[in-house]
ROKE-611014 format. One line per field, with one value per residue (C-alpha): x, y, z. Coordinates in steps of 0.25 Angstrom, whole numbers, plus 2048, in hexadecimal, padded with zeros to 3 digits. Layout:
<nodes>
u = X, ... .
v = Y, ... .
w = Z, ... .
</nodes>
This chain:
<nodes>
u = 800, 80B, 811, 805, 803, 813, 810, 803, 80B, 815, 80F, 7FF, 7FF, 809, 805, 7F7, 7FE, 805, 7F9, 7F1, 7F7, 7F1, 7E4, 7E4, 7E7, 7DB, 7D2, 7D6, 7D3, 7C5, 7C2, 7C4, 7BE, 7C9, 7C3, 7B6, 7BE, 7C9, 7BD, 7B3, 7BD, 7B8, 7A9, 7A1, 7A1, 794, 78F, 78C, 788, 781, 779, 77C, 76F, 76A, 771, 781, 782, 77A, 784, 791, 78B, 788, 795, 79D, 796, 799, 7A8, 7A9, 7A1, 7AD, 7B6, 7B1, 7AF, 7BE, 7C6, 7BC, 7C2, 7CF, 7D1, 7C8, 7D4, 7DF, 7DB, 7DA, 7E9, 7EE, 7E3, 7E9, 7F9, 7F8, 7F1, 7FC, 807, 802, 7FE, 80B, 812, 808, 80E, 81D, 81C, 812, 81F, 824, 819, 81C, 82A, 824, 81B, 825, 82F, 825, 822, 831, 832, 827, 82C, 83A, 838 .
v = 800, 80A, 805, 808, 817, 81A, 816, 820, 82A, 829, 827, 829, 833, 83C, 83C, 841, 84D, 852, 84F, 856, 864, 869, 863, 86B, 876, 875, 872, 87F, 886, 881, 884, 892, 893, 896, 899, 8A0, 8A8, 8AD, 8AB, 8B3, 8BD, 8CA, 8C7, 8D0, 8CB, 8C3, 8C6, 8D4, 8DC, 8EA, 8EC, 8FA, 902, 90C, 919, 91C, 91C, 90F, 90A, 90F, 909, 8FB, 8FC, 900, 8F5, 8EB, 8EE, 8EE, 8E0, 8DB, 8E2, 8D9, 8CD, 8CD, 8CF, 8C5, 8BB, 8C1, 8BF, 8AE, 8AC, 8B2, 8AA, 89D, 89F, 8A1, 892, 88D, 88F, 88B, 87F, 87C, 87E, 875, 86B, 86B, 86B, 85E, 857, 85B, 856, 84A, 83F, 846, 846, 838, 83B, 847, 83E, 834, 83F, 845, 837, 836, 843, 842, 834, 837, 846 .
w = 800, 803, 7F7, 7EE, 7F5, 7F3, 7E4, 7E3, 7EA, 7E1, 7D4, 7D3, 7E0, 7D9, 7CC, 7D1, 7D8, 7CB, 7C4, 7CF, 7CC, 7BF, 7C4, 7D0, 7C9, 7BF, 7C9, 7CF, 7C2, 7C2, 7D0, 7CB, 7BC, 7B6, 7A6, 7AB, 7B4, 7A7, 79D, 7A7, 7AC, 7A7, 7A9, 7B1, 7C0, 7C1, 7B5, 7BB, 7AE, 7AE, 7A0, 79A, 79B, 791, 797, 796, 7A6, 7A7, 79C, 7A2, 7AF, 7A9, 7A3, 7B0, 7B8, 7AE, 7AD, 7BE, 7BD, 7B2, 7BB, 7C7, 7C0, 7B9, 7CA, 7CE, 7C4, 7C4, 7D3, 7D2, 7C7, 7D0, 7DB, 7D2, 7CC, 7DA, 7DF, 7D1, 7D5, 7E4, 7DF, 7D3, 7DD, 7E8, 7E0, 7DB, 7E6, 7EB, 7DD, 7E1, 7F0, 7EF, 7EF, 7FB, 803, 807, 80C, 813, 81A, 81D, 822, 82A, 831, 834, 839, 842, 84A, 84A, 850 .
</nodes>
């Protein structure tokens, strides 16, 4: 049995973690809608849109209100894609770092066990 665990750990278990990265990342991604954030980014925020009315003042209103609602709408997914570049990065680099460490975290354990009985 401990020889079929060292074999997984080894092999299969390893193998999973390198593979793990670029899925974690894409699951990252889609956790944050990515392509309708960048295909959505100018939008008006909520679909907040003003419709010109028939006087220049009710115009240049519906106009202002509509660029401020853009305005919103573009920081608003500006900031959710900043915020998922940085989720993306700290979820590239530790899983990464999972998939560098994985054949030492036996030894570690081991070392640990060593250094805890002998003082």
């Amino acid at each position: 049995m401990f020889f079929e665990l060292f074999k997984w750990w080894y092999g299969l278990g390893w193998l999973e973690a390198w593979r793990d990265v670029p899925r974690s990342i894409k699951r990252a991604g889609l956790e944050f809608s990515i392509p309708p954030l960048l295909e959505n980014l100018f939008a008006p925020w909520k679909q907040l849109i003003s419709a010109p009315g028939r006087s220049i003042d009710e115009k240049f209103r519906a106009t202002i209100d509509n660029l401020v609602s853009r305005t919103i709408g573009f920081f608003v997914r500006l900031l959710t894609l900043i915020a998922a570049a940085v989720v993306i990065s700290v979820n590239a680099i530790f899983s990464l770092v999972v998939a560098v460490i994985w054949p030492l975290l036996p030894l570690a354990a081991i070392y640990f066990l060593i250094r805890a009985f002998t003082g």
